[in-house]
Structure formats: structure tokens, C-alpha cells
N, C-alpha and C positions, 0 to 999 in steps of 0.2 A: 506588721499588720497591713494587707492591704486595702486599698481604697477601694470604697467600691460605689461605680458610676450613677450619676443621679437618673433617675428616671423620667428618659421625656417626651412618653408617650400618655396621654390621658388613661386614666383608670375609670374614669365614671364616664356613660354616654353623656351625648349633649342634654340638658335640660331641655324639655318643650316649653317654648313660651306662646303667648298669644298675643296679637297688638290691641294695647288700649286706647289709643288713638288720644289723649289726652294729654301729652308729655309736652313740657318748656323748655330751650333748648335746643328744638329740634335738629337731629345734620345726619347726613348718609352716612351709612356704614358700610366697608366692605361685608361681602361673604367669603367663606373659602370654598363652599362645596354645594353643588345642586344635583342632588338625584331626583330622576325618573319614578313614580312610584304611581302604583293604579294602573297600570298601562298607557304609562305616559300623558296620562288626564290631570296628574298634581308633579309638582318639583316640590321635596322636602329640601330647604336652604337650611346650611350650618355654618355658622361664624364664630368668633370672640368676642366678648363682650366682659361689661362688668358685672354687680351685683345688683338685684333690685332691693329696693324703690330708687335707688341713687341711675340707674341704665336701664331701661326700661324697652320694649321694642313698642313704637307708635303705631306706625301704619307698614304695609306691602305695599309697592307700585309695579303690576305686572303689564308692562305693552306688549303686546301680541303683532309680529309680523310675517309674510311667509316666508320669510328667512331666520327668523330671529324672535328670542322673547327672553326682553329686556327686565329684570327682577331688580328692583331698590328696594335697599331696606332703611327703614328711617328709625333712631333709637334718640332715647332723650330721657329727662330725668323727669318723675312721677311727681305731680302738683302737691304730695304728701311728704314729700320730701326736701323739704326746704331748709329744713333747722337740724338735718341726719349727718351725723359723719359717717361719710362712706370710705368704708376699704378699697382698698387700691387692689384688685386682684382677678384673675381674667376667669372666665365660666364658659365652658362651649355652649351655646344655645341655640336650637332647631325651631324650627317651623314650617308649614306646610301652605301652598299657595294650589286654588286650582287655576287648572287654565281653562279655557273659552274650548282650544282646538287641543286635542293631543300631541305630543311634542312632535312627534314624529322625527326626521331630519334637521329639523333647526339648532340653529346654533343657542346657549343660555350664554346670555350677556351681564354683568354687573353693572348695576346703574353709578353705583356708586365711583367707578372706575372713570377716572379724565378719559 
């Protein structure tokens, strides 16, 4: 019988989430991926994350420079979740940021990144 290989590509896109801005907790999060979308007038951000109400995304932090635009993401755990046992298990999760100027040339920076 042979084995056959786990699968370890995602099968489901990323979930959209939206920030609540209300999360305890709070700490940066990496992203892994920022595209261009609108004609470079929004960056949709995709990362890893956990499950909600237990990981929550809070707030976007986007600084805009002419070199550069800096994206943080901030996730934390939902004020309703206090007394939940949360699974341990990871969810791709998107969202979309606009920017001020269209990307144009600039470099996308993670905030979260030392």
C-alpha cells in the first residue's frame, strides 16, 4: 500500500475579515502577502492567523511614503471571549486597505517586521 503525501497547499481562499478595533491583547502580526488591487489604489494583505472570537484582526496601520508604504497589522483576542476555549489552528485571513496615493513604484513594507 503506498503512502500518499499530505496536502500542503490550502484548499479554501483566505477568509475576509474586517478590523474591530476593540481587541485585548493587542501585538503585530506578520503578513505573508500584499497585492496591488484597484489600480494600485488598495493592497489586499493575507496572513495566518487563528480562529475568531479567540484572534481577531483589531486595527490596519498604513504609512504612506514616496518610497514606501508601511502596512501593520494588529490582531488580538475579542472582549467576548474571555471564558472560550480556543482551538489551536491556523485560518489564512485577507483584508483590504486603501491607500492615500496609488502604489505606484514603492516598495510594501511589513510593520510588523524588526
Amino acid at each position: 500500500m503506498a503512502s500518499v503525501p499530505a496536502e500542503t497547499t490550502p484548499t479554501k481562499a483566505p477568509k475576509p475579515v474586517k478590523p474591530t478595533g476593540d481587541t485585548i491583547n493587542t501585538h503585530k502580526v506578520r503578513w505573508t502577502k500584499a497585492q496591488p488591487t484597484s489600480h494600485g489604489r488598495k493592497l489586499k494583505l493575507i496572513w495566518w492567523s487563528g480562529v475568531a472570537p479567540c484572534t481577531v484582526l483589531d486595527r490596519v496601520k498604513v504609512k504612506e511614503t514616496r518610497k514606501s508604504v508601511k502596512v501593520t497589522l494588529y490582531e488580538g483576542t475579542a472582549p467576548k471571549a474571555k471564558d472560550v476555549a480556543c482551538i489551536m489552528i491556523a485560518v489564512e485571513k485577507t483584508t483590504t486597505v486603501k491607500l492615500k496615493t496609488p502604489l505606484g513604484k514603492r516598495k510594501v513594507l511589513d510593520g510588523a517586521k524588526p
